[in-house]
N, C-alpha and C positions, 0 to 999 in steps of 0.2 A: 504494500500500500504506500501512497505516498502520507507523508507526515509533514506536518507545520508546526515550528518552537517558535513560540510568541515569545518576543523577548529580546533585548541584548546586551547584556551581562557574562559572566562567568557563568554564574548557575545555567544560563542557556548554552553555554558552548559547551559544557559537561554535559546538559541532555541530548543536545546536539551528537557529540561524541559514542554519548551512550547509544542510542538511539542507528546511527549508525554500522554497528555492532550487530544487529538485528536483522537475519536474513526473510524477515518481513518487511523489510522499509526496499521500497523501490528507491523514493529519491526523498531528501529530507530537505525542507523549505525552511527558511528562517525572517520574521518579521520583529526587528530589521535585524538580526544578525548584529555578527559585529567584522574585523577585523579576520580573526580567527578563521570563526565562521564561515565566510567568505574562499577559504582555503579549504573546507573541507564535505561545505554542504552548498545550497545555494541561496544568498540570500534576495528577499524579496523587494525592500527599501521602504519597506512602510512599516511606518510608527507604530508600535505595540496598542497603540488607544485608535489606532486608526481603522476603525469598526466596519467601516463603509470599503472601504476597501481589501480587507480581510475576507469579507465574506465575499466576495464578488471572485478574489483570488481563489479562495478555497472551492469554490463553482466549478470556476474554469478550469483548474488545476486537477480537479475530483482530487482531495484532501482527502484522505480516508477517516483521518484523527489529527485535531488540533490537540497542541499540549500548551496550555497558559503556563507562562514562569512569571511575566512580570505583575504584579499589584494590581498596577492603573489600568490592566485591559481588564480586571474581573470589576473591578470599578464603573467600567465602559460600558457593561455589560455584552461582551462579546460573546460570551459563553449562551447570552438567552436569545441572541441572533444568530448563532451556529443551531441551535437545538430547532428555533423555528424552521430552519429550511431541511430537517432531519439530517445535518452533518455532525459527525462522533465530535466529541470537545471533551477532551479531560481539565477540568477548572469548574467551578463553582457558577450559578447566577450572580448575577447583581445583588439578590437581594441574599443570597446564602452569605456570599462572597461580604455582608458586613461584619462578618466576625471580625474582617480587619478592617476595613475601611472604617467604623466607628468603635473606640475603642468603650464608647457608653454603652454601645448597643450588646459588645459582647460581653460587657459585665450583666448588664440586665440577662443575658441569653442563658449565666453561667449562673443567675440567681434562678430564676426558673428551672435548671436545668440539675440544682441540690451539688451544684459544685465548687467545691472550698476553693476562696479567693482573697484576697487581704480585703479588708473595708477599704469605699471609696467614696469621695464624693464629686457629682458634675456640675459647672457651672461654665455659664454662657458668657461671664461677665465678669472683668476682672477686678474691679474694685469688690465685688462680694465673695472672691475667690479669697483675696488678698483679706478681709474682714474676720474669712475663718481660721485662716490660719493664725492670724495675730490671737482670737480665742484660744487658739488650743495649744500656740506656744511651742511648737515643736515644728522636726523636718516632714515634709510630703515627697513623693515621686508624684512629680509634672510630668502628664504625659499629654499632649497635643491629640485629640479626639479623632481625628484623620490622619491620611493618609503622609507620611512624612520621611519617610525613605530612611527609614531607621535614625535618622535626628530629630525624632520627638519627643523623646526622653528623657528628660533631664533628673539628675540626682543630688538632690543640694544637700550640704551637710548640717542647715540647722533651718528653724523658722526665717532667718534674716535672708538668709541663701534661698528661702522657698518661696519669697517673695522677689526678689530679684528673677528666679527663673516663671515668675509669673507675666512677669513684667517683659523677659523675655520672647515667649512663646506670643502674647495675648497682644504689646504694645508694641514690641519691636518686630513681630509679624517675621521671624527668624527661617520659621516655617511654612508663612503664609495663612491661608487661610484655612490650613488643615488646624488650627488653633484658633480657631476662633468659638471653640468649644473644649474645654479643657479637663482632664478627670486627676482629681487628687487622690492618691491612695497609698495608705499605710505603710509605710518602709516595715520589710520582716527580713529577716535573717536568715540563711541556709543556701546550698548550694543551686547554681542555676546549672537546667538541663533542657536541652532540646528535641524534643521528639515528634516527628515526623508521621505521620500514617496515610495510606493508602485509603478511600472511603468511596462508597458505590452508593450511597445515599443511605446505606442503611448499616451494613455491615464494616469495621473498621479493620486494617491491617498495616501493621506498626513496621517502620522501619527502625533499623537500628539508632537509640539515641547518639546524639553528639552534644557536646560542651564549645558554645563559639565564646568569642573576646568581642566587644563591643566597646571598650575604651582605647581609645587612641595610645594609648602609651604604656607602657610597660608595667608594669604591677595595678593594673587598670586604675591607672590615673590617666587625667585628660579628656575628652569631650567625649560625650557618645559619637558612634559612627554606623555606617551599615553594616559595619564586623571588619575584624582586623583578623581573622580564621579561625580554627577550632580543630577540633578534633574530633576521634571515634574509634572505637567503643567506649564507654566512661565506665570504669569499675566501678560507683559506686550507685552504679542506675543501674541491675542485672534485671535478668527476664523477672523475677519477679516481681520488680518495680513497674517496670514496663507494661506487666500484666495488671498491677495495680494502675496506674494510670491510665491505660487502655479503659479498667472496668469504673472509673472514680469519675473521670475526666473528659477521654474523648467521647466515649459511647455516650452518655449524657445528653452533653451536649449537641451531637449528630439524629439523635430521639426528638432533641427538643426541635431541633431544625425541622425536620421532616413532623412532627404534630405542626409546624406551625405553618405548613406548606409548601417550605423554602428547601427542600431535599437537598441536603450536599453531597456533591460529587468533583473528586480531585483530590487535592492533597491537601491534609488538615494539619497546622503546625502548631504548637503547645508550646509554650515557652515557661515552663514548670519552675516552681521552688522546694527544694526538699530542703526538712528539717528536720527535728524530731518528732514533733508535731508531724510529722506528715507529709502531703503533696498538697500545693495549692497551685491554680491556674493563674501566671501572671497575665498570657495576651494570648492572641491567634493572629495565626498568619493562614492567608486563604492559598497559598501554594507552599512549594518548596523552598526550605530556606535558601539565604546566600549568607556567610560561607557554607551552611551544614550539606548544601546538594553536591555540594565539590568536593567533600570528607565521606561523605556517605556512598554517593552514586559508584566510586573506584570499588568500594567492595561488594557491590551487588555481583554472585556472580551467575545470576537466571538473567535471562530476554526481559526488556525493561518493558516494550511495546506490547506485548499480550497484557501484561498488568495494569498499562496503563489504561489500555483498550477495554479490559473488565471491569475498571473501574467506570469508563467513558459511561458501560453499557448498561450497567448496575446486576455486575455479575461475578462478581470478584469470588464466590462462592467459599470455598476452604483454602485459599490460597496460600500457599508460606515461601516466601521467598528463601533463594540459599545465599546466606552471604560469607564471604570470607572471614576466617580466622584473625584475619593480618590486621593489623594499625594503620590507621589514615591520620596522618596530619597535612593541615591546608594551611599556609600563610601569606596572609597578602603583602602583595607590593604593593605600595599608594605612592602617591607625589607628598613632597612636603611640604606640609601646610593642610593637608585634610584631618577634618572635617571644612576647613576653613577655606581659604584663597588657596588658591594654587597655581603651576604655569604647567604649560603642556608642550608636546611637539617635540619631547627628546627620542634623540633613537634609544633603542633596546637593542643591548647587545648580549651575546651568550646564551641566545633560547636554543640556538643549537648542539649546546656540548652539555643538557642535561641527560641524566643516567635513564634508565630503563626502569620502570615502573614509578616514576618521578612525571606531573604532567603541569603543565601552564596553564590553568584556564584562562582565558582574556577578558578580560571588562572595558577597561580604559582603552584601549588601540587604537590606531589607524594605521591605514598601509602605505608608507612613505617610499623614498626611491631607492633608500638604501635599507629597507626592510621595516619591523615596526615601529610604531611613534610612541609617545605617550598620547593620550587623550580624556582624560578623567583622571579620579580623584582616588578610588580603589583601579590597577592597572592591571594585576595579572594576580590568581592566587596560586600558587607554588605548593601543590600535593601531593606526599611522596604517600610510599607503603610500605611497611615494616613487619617484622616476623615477632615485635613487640613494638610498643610505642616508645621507647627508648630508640631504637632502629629509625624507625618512622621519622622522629621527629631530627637525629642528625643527619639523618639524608635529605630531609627537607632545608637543614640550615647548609648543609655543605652546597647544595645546587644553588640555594640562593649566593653565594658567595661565586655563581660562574655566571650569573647577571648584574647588569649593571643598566643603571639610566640614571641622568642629574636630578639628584634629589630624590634619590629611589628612599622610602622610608617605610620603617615595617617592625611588630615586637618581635621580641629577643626572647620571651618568655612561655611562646606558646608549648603546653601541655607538658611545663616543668610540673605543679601542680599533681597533674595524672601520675607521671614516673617517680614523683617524693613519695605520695600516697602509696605505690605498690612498695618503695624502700622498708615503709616504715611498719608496714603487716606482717 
């Protein structure tokens, strides 16, 4: 069949790649691809929101299966203009797809749905935002009620700081107008995990958890970001956490979706907190994450497009994926100066002399005369594979050490964390 990766990111040249892989894929399309992409599938040139032309492609093309990677097309609603002309879409409705687009909506989704969550509070308006917290006298996580490409999040460290990041988000409009509705919610403590599952609107299927870096700097200090990478498997999330959160968490929530007539189908992403207390639900993402699709996808090792296509069809039935033993770690390269200002257009050198089982996803690129550019703010993530994450993770830092671009910048710490925790058992 042919296939279409909405999208142009890393996470789409990994599905891209994966996808490829698949001696069911005739030919693999990409809206809009990137750089990479470009090199190994075909891309199409149209904007992942660009609805009207998606579906006109997907016609002509006879698409067999669209796969949504980026946010703003399940936003667009592309998913409920593929379904009307009966073309396969793995991605969620519009209206499913507000688990992420409204971060209000999915707390309300997770109270209805009997699923542990920190308390929160929403407000439309910053001075009454700003009123509560001076009550209550302490710190909030600020998160931006829309769509925000993973800088809506802000973590102040006291009431003085939770106002300043109100004032942020609400008056300096940092995020635009995915803030113009804001949700205050509890700082709790414990480890964050990522996990992933496969859903057919009714039935759920967990991919392997991973643990990403979302602070810019090295012992997570510094600004949120879209992810600075992660890793996978996390020893301290085993199957039967996984299976607890599966039964606490996703299923729940994908019950309450489908009573309320809004069936999810695609990939459901949990951004969980463990603690002793428990698991709580911090957010949803309506696809796959980025970094977690690039740490994750190298270890699948079944056909990615039947699963995805069972899910498409709401058929995923007893499915169990097989995945690799091995350790994944993923780390980005960004420009410096991300989250923030940045400059672009440098060459990238050394994509050539990395090892074998080592891959480049591309984000940031374009295709200049003397090979690739820089061109964003996350440019490439760098994911090896390991026979432990100790392996993993210095094959990862060795190969970055055989690229280079001005201003290449990226943590030093990813998945020390993981490798101390197994020292110390």
């Amino acid at each position: 069949m042919n296939v279409l990766i909405v999208g142009g990111g890393a996470r789409e040249h990994a599905l891209t790649w994966k996808a490829l892989q698949s001696p069911l894929t005739d030919a693999v399309y990409c809206a809009p691809g990137n750089a990479a992409t470009a090199a190994i599938a075909v891309n199409t040139g149209f904007e992942a929101t660009d609805v009207d032309a998606i579906v006109r492609f997907v016609s002509e093309r006879d698409v067999g299966l669209t796969v949504i990677g980026q946010e703003a097309a399940v936003a667009a609603g592309l998913a409920d203009r593929l379904t009307a002309i009966d073309r396969l879409v793995f991605g969620p409705s519009a209206a499913a797809g507000r688990i992420e687009s409204s971060k209000a909506f999915a707390k309300s989704v997770m109270a209805r749905a009997g699923v542990a969550t920190p308390a929160y509070q929403v407000f439309d308006d910053a001075g009454r935002a700003k009123d509560f917290v001076r009550g209550e006298r302490r710190a909030f996580v600020v998160k931006a009620d829309g769509l925000a490409q993973g800088k809506g999040t802000l973590m102040p460290r006291d009431a003085q700081d939770t106002l300043e990041c109100i004032d942020t988000l609400m008056l300096r409009k940092t995020v635009g107008a995915a803030a113009d509705r804001i949700v205050l919610e509890e700082k709790i403590d414990g480890r964050e995990v990522s996990l992933m599952a496969l859903v057919d609107g009714d039935r759920v299927v967990p991919l392997p958890p991973a643990c990403d870096y979302k602070r810019a700097l090295d012992g997570d200090k510094g600004p949120n970001t879209g992810g600075m990478g992660g890793y996978s498997p996390v020893r301290f999330f085993g199957p039967g956490e996984v299976d607890r959160a599966v039964a606490d968490v996703l299923l729940p929530v994908v019950q309450t979706l489908r009573q309320d007539g809004t069936p999810y189908r695609g990939c459901l992403y949990a951004g969980l907190m463990v603690s002793p207390s428990g698991i709580q639900a911090l957010e949803f993402n309506a696809r796959f994450g980025d970094p977690e699709a690039q740490v994750v996808l190298p270890r699948l090792e079944d056909d990615l497009i039947p699963l995805l296509e069972a899910a498409a069809r709401g058929a995923l039935g007893e499915a169990r994926p097989s995945w690799s033993t091995r350790s994944s770690v993923g780390v980005v390269l960004a420009s410096r100066g991300y989250p923030g200002t940045y400059q672009t257009g440098f060459l990238i050198e050394g994509l050539g002399t990395i090892e074998r089982d080592v891959f480049a996803f591309h984000a940031g690129t374009s295709a200049g005369p003397s090979g690739y550019e820089t061109a964003g703010g996350r440019v490439l993530t760098l994911v090896a594979l390991g026979d432990s994450m100790g392996e993993a993770r210095d094959r990862a830092y060795r190969n970055i050490n055989r690229i280079r671009f001005e201003g290449m910048a990226f943590r030093h710490d990813l998945a020390l964390r993981e490798i101390e925790s197994a020292v110390l058992q």
